[in-house]
C-alpha positions as a Markdown table, in Angstrom:
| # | Residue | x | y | z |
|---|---|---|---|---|
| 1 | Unk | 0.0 | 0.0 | 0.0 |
| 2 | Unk | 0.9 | 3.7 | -0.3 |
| 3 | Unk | 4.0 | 4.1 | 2.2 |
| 4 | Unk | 3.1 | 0.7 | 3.8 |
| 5 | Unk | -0.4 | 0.5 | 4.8 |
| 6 | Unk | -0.4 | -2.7 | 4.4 |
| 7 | Unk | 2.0 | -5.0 | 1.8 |
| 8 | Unk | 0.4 | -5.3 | -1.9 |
| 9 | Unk | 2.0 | -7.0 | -5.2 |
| 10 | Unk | 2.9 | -4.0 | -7.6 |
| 11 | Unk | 5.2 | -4.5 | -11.0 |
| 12 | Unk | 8.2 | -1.9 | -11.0 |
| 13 | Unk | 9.8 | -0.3 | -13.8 |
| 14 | Unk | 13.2 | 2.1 | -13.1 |
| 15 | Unk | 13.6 | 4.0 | -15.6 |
| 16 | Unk | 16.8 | 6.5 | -16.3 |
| 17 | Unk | 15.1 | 9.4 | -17.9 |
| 18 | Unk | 13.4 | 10.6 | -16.1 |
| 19 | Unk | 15.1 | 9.1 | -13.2 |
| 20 | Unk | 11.7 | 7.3 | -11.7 |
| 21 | Unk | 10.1 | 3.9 | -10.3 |
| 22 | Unk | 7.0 | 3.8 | -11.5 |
| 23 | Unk | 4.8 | 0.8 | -10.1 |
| 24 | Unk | 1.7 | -1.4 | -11.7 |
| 25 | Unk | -1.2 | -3.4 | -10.4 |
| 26 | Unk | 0.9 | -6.8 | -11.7 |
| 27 | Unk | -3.1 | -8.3 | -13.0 |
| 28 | Unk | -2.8 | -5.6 | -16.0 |
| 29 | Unk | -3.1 | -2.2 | -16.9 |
| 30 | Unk | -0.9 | 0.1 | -18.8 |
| 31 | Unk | -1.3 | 3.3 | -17.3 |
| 32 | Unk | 1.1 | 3.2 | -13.8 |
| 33 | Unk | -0.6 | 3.4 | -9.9 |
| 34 | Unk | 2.5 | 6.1 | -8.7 |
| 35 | Unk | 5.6 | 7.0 | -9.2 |
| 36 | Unk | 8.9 | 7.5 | -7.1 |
| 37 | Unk | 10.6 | 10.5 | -7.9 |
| 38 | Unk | 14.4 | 8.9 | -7.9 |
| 39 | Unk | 17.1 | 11.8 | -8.8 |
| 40 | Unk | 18.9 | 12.5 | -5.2 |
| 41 | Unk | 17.3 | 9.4 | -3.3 |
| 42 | Unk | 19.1 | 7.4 | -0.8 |
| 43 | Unk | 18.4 | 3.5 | -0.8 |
| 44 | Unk | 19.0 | 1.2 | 1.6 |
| 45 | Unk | 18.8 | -2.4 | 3.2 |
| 46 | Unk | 15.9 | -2.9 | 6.1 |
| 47 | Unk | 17.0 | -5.5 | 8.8 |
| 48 | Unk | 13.9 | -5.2 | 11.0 |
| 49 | Unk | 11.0 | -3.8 | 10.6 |
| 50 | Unk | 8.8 | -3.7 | 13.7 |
| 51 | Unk | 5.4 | -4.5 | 12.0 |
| 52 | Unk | 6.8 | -7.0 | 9.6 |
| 53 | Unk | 6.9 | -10.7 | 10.3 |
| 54 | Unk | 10.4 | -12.2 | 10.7 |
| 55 | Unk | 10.1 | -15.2 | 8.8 |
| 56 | Unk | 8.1 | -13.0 | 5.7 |
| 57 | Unk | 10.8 | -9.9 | 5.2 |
| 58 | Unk | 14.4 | -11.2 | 6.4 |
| 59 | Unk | 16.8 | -9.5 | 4.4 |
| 60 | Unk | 14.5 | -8.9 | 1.6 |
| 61 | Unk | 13.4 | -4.9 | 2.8 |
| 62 | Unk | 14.8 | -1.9 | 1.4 |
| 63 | Unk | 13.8 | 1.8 | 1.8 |
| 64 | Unk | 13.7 | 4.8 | -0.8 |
| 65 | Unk | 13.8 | 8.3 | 0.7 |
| 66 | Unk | 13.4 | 10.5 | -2.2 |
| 67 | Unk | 15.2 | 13.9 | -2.0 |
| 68 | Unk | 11.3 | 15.3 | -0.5 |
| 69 | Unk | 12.0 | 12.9 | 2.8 |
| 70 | Unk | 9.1 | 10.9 | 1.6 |
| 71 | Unk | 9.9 | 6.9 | 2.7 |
| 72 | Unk | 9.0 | 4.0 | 0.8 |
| 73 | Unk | 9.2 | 0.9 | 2.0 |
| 74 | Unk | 9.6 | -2.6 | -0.8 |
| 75 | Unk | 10.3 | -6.1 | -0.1 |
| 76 | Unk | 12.2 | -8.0 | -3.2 |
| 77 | Unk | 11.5 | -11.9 | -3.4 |
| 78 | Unk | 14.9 | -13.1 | -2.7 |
| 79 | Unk | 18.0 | -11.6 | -1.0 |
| 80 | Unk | 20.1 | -11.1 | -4.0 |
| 81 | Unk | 17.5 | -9.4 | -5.9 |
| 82 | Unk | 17.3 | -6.5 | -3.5 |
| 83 | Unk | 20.9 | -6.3 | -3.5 |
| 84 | Unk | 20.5 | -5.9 | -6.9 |
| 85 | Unk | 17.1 | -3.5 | -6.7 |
| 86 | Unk | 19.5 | -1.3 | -4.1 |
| 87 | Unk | 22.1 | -0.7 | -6.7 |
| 88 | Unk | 20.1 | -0.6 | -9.7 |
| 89 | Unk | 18.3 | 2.5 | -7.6 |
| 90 | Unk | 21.7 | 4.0 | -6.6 |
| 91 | Unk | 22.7 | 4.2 | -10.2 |
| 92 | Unk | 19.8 | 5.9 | -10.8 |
| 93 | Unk | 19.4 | 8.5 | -8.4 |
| 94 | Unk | 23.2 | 9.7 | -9.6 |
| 95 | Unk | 23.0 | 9.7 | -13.1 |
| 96 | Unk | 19.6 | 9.4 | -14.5 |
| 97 | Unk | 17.7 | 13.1 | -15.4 |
């Protein structure tokens, strides 16, 4: 949900220019839910999350605060792909537009 609510499935797309995350209902639709304003974010890993289950979010949480100070909170399906989420979104920030 919007800022974590509660946890829904969403598609992502990063795109470079402009430098955003957009997010989709994964069931269909072409036109995107939101969008994460990415230029100037800071990403990082989430070991603990008090309202998260341990056995549902270890070592797959990460956090976007986007250059407004407005926190997002994803969880990736595995451990490696939010490693590779974080520095996909790192790239991002620096260089895309």
């Amino acid at each position: 949900g919007h800022r974590r609510k509660n946890w829904k499935v969403r598609k992502f797309v990063l795109r470079e220019d402009p430098a955003y995350l957009h997010y989709y209902d994964p069931a269909g639709g072409e036109e995107p839910l939101g969008a994460i304003h990415l230029r100037g974010c800071v990403v990082t890993a989430v070991e603990d999350m008090p309202d998260s289950k341990k056995y549902d979010a270890e070592n797959i949480l990460f956090e976007i605060i986007t250059a407004n100070d407005i926190h997002y909170y994803l969880q990736a399906a595995s451990p490696a792909e939010r490693t590779e989420w974080i520095k996909a979104i790192q790239a991002v920030s620096r260089t895309g537009k």
